[in-house]
C-alpha positions, 0 to 999 in steps of 0.5 A: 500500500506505501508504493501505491499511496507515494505514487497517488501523492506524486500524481497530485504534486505532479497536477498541482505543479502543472496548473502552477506553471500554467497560471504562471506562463502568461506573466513569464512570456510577457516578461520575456516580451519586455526584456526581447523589445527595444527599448524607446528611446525617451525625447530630448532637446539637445544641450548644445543648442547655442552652439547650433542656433550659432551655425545657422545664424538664428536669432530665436528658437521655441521647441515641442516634442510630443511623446505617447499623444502629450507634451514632454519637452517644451523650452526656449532659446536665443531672443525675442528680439536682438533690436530689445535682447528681450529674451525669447519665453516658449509662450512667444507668438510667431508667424507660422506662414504656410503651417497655417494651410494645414490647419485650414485643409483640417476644418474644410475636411471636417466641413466635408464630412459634415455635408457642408461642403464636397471636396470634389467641388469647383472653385467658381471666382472670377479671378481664376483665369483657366483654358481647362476648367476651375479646380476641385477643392481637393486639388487644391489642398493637395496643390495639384491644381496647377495654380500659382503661389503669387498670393497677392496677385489679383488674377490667377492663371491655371496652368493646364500642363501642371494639373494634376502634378504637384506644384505649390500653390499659395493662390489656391488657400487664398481661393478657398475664402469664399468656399468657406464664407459659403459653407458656414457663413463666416470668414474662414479666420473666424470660423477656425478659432471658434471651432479648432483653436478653442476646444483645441486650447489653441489660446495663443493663435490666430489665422488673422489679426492679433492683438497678441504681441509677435515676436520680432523676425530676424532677416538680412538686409537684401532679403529684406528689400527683395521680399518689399520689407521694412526692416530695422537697423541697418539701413544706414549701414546699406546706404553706406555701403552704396554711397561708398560704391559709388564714390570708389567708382567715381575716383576711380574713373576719374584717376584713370581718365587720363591713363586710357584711351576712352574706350578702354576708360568705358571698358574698364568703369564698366567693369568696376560698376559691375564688381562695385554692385556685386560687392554691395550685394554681398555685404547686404546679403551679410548684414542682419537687420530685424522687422516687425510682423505685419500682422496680416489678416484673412488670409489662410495661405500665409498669415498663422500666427502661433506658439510652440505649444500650441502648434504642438496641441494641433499636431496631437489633434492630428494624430489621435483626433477628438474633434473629428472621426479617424477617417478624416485624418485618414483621407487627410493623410492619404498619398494624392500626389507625388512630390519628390522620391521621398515625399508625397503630399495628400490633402494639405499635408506632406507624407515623407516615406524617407523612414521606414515607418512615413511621416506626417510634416508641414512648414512655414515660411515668411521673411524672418520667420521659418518653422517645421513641424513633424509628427510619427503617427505610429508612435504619437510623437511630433517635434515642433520647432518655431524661429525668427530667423529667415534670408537670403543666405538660406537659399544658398546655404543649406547649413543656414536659416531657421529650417535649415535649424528646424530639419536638423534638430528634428532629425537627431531628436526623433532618430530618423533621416527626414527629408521634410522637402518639396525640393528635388532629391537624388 
């Protein structure tokens, strides 16, 4: 009988121990789950960010980052102004410029979905100019539709070879005002901060005028004159520098007037004109100067104003949205047209495929200011960078400018390669 009652107590353990390990078993795989996953990395603003605003000659910068759908990072740098050395604060307001179009493609999407308007109707203004017909709305936003980005222009020409690739086009947001008057009976502006900005938290914007004070934009002299700014400080030192051209210029000639015979004199006072020119230009496109906003109003194409912060409030909007069902942001971010190998753009949205998981991105740019901002819907994560800074040397330069600034910071923050562009790539 012993054998036999060993061997029913070794069943029993035997059965205890299996229903042991099974209870067991969820908790240990979980645990291995943990460990075998890669560990994400937690966002962070760099330290060295003097040393980098120095690089790109930036006069200001305010930094979002945005982890797991909510705000971790948020901080200033560099100043307000450099004509007052006010210090920059994160609750500064800029001009976001064009970021201001994505906010616009998101309420007339919102509008769509409502039945108040269709994205598939045609703008009919009679400053369209057109030999192929008026655009859709979704043309439009998606910058298909063949039109310009001469915003202040009072005509706009269709261009019918273009239609349907992507050409950015400013002139098409400001065609889209009487659309929205139409749908809801309002200006576009006003209608944006009633129903985005202010259930959003957005107190900080406006699409239009604010009596909020915009910092200061910082720019060169000559972008300043190209662009039709006023720009401070500075100006003496232009005058200068052309009065300076043209006196050397003028003893020169008249040094060498009995030296040459009269054509070579021409020849060569030509010459030195050209070489005085091109000095003057050069020293403009060096020189900084500081202009005031203009603090436009009416205008969705280019006259956003707001702070990090709340840019970032919206970039959460964006990828976990309250104010409108997921497939609005799906037919939002769904690829229309391709722009370059590493981006496409969708309706008033850019998707960069550079990474392996896509991207969702758009910018701004007006004179003195340049902004970026970046979002990982897969991971709720977004990178939000504002600036003061914005000139000539941008073009020329990759290195330089508030953009220049913006891709790189984002670029190290999120660990990805970004092209964040609608220039060509190779």
């Amino acid at each position: 009988m012993l054998p036999i009652r060993r061997l029913n107590r070794a069943i029993t353990e035997l059965f205890q121990a299996h229903r042991l390990m099974r209870a067991a078993l969820p908790g240990a795989l979980l645990a291995v789950a943990a460990l075998a996953a890669p560990v994400r990395a937690e966002l962070a603003i760099p330290d060295d960010m003097a040393q980098r605003m120095e690089r790109a000659g930036v006069a200001g910068v305010s930094v979002v980052l945005v982890d797991a759908g909510r705000i971790v990072a948020a901080e200033a740098f560099g100043v307000a102004s450099a004509r007052t050395g006010e210090r920059l604060a994160i609750d500064d307001v800029f001009e976001a410029a064009s970021n201001g179009k994505i906010v616009a493609a998101y309420a007339l999407l919102r509008l769509d979905h409502s039945g108040q308007l269709s994205l598939g109707d045609t703008l009919h203004d009679a400053r369209i100019d057109s030999a192929c017909g008026a655009p859709a709305v979704a043309a439009v936003l998606s910058h298909s539709a063949g039109l310009g980005n001469d915003i202040g222009a009072g005509r706009f020409t269709v261009n019918c070879d273009r239609r349907g690739r992507f050409s950015y086009a400013g002139e098409g947001y400001v065609l889209l005002e009487p659309v929205f008057r139409a749908a809801v009976g309002e200006p576009s502006t006003a209608h944006i901060e009633r129903l985005l900005f202010e259930p959003l938290g957005m107190s900080r914007s406006a699409m239009g005028r604010t009596e909020l004070p915009i910092v200061d934009g910082h720019i060169d002299l000559l972008f300043a004159a190209l662009s039709g700014r006023a720009a401070a400080g500075g100006q003496v030192t232009a005058w200068s520098l052309v009065i300076a051209a043209v006196a050397l210029w003028i003893f020169l000639i008249w040094w060498l007037r009995g030296k040459l015979g009269i054509v070579t004199l021409i020849l060569v006072s030509l010459l030195e004109l050209a070489v005085a020119c091109v000095a003057v230009l050069v020293a403009l496109a060096v020189i900084p100067a500081t202009l005031s906003s203009e603090n436009r109003g009416n205008d969705i194409a280019s006259s956003f104003k707001t702070t990090a912060p709340d840019l970032a409030r919206f970039a959460i909007e964006l990828m976990n949205p309250k104010l409108a069902p997921a497939s609005v942001i799906e037919e939002m971010t769904t690829p229309t047209v391709r722009v370059n190998r590493h981006t496409h753009w969708g309706l008033g949205i850019g998707i960069d495929t550079s990474d392996r998981a896509p991207s969702w991105w758009h910018w701004g740019s007006n004179p003195g200011y340049q902004s970026l901002m970046v979002m990982q819907p897969d991971l709720q994560r977004a990178v939000v960078v504002l600036t003061n800074s914005g000139g000539f040397a941008d073009f020329v330069l990759p290195a330089r400018g508030g953009y220049a600034l913006a891709r790189e910071l984002t670029r190290d923050i999120l660990g990805i390669e970004g092209h964040w562009s609608i220039g060509p790539t190779r």
